[in-house]
N, C-alpha and C positions, 0 to 999 in steps of 0.2 A: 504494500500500500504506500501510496505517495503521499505520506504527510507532510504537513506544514506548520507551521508553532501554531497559529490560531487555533488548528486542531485541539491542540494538549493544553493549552494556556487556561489558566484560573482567570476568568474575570473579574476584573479590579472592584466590583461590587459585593463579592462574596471573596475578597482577602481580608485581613487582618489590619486594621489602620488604626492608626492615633494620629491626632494632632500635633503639629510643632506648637512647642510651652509642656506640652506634656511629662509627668514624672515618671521614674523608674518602675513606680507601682504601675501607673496606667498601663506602661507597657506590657508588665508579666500577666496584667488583670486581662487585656486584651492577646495576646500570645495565650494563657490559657483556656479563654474563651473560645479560641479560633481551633483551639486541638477539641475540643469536647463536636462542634460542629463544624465538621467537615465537608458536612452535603456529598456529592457522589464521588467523592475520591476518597482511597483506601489510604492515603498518605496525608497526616495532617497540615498543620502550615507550621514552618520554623521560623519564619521572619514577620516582624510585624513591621509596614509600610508609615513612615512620617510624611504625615501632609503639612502642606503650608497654609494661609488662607484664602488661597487664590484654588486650594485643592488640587496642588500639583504634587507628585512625591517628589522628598527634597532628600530623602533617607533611608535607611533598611537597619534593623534590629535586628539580631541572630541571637542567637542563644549566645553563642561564641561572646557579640558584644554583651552582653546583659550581666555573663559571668568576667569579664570584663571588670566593667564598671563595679563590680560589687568588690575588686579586690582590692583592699583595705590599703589607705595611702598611708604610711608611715616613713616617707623620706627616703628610701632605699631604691625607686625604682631610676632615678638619676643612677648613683652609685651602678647598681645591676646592668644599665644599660652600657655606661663605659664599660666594666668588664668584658662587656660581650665584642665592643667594640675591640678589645687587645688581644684576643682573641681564646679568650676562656671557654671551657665545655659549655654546652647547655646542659648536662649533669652538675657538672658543677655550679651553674647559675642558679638551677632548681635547688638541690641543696640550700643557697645561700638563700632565697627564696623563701621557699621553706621551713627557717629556721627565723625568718622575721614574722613569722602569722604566731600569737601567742597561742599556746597548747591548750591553757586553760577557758579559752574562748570556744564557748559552743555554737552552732551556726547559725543558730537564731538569734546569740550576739551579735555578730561579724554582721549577717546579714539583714539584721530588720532594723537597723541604728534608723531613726528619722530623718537625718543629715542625711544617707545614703539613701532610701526611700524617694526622697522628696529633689533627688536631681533631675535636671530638666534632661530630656532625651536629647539632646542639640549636642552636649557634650559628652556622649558615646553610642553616637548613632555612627554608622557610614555614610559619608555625603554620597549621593548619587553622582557617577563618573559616565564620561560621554561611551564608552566600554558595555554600561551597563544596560542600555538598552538595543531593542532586536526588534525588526518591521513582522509583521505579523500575517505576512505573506512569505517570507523567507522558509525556505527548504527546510524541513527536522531536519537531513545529514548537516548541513553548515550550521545550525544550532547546536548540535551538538559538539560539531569540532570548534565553533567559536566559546561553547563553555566550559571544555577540557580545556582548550589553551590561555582562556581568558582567568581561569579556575573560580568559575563561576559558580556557586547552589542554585542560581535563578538570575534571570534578566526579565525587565520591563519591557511586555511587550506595548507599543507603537502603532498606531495607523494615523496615518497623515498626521504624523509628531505628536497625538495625545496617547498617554499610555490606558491604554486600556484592557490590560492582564497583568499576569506574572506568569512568566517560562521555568517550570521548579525542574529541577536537575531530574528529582524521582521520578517524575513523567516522563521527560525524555528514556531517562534508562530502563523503564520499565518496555516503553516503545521499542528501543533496540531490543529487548530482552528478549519480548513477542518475535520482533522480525526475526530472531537468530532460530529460535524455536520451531517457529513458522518453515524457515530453510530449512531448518534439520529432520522435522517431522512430518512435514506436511502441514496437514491442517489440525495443529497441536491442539491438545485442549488438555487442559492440567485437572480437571475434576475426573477424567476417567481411570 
């Protein structure tokens, strides 16, 4: 089958968004939201989309950044970074790492402080890069080779410049997954 991202694409009405001003909470309250209702896809959402208020997305939220932003400033990430720059392990970075998060801190210390709560998503969101989006008549194969080599989870998809999906990595590979199957078996079907 000759797909094409619009095919797989999540419409931007049924993903995951918050507003820019939004706090760290909105986001995971929103990101958990978005995994309980997923509608007809078997993969939930991992990103929640920052709008501006023109309702343009200006950002992306990943797990990655969330757990991010929760990790606790105490002056060392200066320090840890020259290290890496002189050319130190990352074992050894993590060790030093590590050993700066207090042992006696449970997680619902570390993580639920209101100071860190109450950060605006602006400063550990991903700004949107001209990379990240993808026209929504473009071919699945070149979606997929542009988000291996882009290493991309998802791109915005685009028509006549307004985004109007998300391209999620899971869909694509599940797509190739099918075609490979499909070559191999024929007309594969995994419940029999």
């Amino acid at each position: 089958m000759h797909y094409i991202v619009k095919n797989l694409m999540v419409p931007i009405s049924d993903y995951a968004t918050i507003s820019e001003g939004s706090t760290l909470l909105d986001a995971v309250l929103s990101l958990e939201s978005s995994r309980v209702d997923v509608g007809n896809t078997i993969y939930p959402h991992w990103i929640v989309l920052v709008m501006n208020s023109q309702n343009k997305v200006i950002g992306k939220l990943s797990q990655i950044n969330i757990l991010r932003a929760l990790e606790p400033e105490n002056g060392h990430a200066d320090m840890l970074q020259k290290l890496r720059n002189f050319g130190f392990s990352p074992g050894f970075i993590t060790i030093l790492r590590e050993g700066s998060i207090p042992a006696e801190k449970s997680l619902e210390d570390i993580y639920t402080d209101p100071q860190i709560m109450n950060m605006k998503v602006e400063d550990f969101m991903r700004k949107i890069e001209k990379n990240d989006f993808i026209d929504e008549n473009t071919p699945l194969t070149t979606a997929a080779h542009q988000m291996s080599v882009r290493k991309r989870l998802s791109m915005l998809v685009t028509k006549e410049g307004e985004v109007v999906g998300v391209l999620r990595l899971s869909d694509v590979f599940t797509a190739v997954i099918n075609a490979m199957k499909t070559t191999q078996f024929g007309s594969y079907d995994h419940d029999e």
